[in-house]
N, C-alpha and C positions, 0 to 999 in steps of 0.2 A: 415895636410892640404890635401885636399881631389882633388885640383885640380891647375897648375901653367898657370899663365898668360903668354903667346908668343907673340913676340915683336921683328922684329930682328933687329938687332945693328943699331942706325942710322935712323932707320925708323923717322919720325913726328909722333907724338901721338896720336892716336886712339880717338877721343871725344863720349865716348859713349858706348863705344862697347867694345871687343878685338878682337886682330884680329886672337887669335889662346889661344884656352884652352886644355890643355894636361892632363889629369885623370890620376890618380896612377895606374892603369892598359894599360896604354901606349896609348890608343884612345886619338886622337890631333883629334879637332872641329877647320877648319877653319872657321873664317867667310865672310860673301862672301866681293870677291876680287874681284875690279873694274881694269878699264884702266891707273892709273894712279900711276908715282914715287914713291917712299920710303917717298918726298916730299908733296904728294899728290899733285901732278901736271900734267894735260896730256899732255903728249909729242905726242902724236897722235888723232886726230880725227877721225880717220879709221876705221872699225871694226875689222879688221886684227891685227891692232898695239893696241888695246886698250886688245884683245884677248890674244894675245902675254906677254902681261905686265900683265893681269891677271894672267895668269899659272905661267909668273916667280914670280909673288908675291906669290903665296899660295908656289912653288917650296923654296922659301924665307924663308918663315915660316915652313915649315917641315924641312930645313936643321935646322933652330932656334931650334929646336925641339930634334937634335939628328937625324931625319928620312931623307928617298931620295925620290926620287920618286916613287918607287916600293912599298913603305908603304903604297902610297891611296888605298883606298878600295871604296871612292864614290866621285862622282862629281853631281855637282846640277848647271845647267848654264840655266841662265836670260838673253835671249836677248829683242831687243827693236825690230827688225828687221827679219821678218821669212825670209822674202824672200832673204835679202843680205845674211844673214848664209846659205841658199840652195843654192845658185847659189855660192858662195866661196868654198865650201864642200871641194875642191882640197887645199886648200892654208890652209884653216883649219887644216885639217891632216898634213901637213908639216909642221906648224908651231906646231900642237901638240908635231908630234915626236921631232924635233928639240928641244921642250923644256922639255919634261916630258919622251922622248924614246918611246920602244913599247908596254906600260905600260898601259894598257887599265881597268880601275876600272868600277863599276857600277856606270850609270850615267844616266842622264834626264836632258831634256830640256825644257823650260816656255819661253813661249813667254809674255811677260810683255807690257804693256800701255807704262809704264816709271818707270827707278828708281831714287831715293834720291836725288843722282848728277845728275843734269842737261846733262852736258857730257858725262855721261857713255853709254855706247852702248851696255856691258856686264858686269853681276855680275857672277860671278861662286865662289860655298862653296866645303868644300871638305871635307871629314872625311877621317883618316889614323890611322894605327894602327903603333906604334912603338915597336921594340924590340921583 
């Protein structure tokens, strides 16, 4: 097998997609992670809280993985909103470190129309290397 599906324990089932592929050379493809529960439910309509639940989902999927957070190597984050991501910039960063530490991967940002989920406010992907 050339590649293992990630999933972590409890999640609701992915219709579609996965939400983490792990290659036999330890590269984990997350794929992008929205605002919302293991559920897929939002518990926040904020940009802050749906941001926040992003990181810990993908942070979710690279523990699922074997990896921590120091194993990202890229980030890819979709907002819907330039202006509210400028003007938070400060609660951003404290929510990053909070959830990921001072673990800084290569990263980009898109600013999007809209995505899939009506609710989402952010999608952020992430590639990691394990081991």
């Amino acid at each position: 097998m050339t590649h293992q599906v990630i999933s972590p324990e409890g999640w609701a089932p992915a219709k579609g997609y996965a939400n983490g592929i792990l290659t036999k050379d330890g590269t984990l493809y997350v794929g992008g992670q929205i605002g919302w529960t293991a559920e897929q439910v939002f518990e926040s309509h904020d940009f802050i809280g749906q941001m926040e639940q992003a990181l810990r989902n993908i942070l979710a999927i690279l523990e699922a993985a074997g990896g921590a957070a120091e194993d990202l190597t890229r980030l890819t984050w979709y907002v819907t909103d330039k202006q509210e991501y400028l003007a938070r910039q400060r609660e951003v960063g404290e929510v990053y470190r909070r959830v990921l530490g001072r673990h800084f991967p290569a990263m980009t940002m898109v600013v999007v129309a809209g995505l899939v989920e009506d609710e989402a406010l952010v999608e952020i992907e992430a590639t990691a290397v394990i081991g």
